[in-house]
N, C-alpha and C positions, 0 to 999 in steps of 0.2 A: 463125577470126577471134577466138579470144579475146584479150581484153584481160590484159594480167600484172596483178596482182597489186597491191595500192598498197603504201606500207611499210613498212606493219602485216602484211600479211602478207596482209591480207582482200580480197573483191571488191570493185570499186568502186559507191559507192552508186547509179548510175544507166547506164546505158549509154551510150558514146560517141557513137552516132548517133541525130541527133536527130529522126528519124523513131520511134526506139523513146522516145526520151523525151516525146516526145508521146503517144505509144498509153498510154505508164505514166499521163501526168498525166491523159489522160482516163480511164482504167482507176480513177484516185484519184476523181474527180469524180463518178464513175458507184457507187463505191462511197460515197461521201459523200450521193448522194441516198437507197442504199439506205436508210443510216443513220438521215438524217432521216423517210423513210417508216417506218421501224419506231422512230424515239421518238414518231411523230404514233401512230400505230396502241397502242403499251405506253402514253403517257398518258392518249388519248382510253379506253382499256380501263378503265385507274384510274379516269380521272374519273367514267366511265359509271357502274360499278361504286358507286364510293362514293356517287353522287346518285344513283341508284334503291335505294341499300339505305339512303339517308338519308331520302329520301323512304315506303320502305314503314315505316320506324318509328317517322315522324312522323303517320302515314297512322291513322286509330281503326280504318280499317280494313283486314285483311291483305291481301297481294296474294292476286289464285288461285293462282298458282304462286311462290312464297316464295324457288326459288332461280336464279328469271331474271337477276337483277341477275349475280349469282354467274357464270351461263352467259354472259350477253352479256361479258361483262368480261374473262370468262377465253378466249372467242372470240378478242377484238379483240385478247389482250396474248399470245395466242398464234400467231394471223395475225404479229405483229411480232417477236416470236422466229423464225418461217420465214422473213419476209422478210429477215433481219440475217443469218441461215445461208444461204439460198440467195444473196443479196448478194458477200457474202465467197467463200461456193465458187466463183463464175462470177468475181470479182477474183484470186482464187488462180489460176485454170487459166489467165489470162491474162498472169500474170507469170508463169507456169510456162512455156508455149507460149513468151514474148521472151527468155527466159532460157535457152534453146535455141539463139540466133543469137547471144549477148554472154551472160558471165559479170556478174551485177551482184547485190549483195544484195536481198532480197526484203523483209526488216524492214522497213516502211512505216509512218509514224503512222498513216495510214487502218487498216489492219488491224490496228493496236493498239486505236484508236477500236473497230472493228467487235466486238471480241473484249471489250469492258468492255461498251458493249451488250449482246453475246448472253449473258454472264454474268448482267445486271442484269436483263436479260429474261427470263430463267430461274428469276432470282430472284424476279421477283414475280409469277412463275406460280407458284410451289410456294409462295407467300405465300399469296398468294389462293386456292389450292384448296386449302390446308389449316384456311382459314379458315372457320369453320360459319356458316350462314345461321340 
């Protein structure tokens, strides 16, 4: 039941039946919340991070443990880095599975979206743990 070819040469951006174009746009949607749960998890990380390490060096006095801020921060912005990869992995094997019954490209904004995240995510993990307390 493949579909030819458009003509460019390429598969076409969605699948003919709209039973599968529904599974795709909820597949987009479901990845869209990952999203949002891992930029809530990577900023609340930051925020945390920045106001307990601004608060201990406002503070006359030291914290007990001096690189908690450091830990909680780099927990939460790390939770959000997993959440944006496992995210994306379970949207991938789902347009891999519908793209078994119909020919269609897989190139998705959503997974361009997911994939500047887990970069950015990455990013300010290896910010923050390089960073010394």
């Amino acid at each position: 039941m493949d579909e030819p070819a458009t003509a460019h040469g390429r598969a076409p951006a969605l699948p003919s039946d709209l039973g599968q174009m529904r599974t795709i746009m909820a597949a987009d949607r479901t990845l869209m919340a990952w999203i949002r749960t891992s930029l809530s998890m990577l900023s609340f990380g930051f925020t945390i991070y920045k106001f307990l390490d601004g608060m201990a060096k406002a503070s006359d006095q030291p914290l007990p443990h001096p690189e908690s801020p450091q830990r909680v921060g780099l927990f939460l912005v790390g939770m959000g880095v997993a959440a944006i990869i496992l995210g994306t992995f379970s949207y991938w094997a789902t347009l891999k599975d519908l793209k078994r019954a119909e020919e269609f490209r897989i190139g998705r904004p959503t997974l361009l979206m997911a994939a500047i995240m887990c970069v950015a995510g990455v990013a300010l993990f290896v910010t923050m743990s390089t960073r010394l307390v």
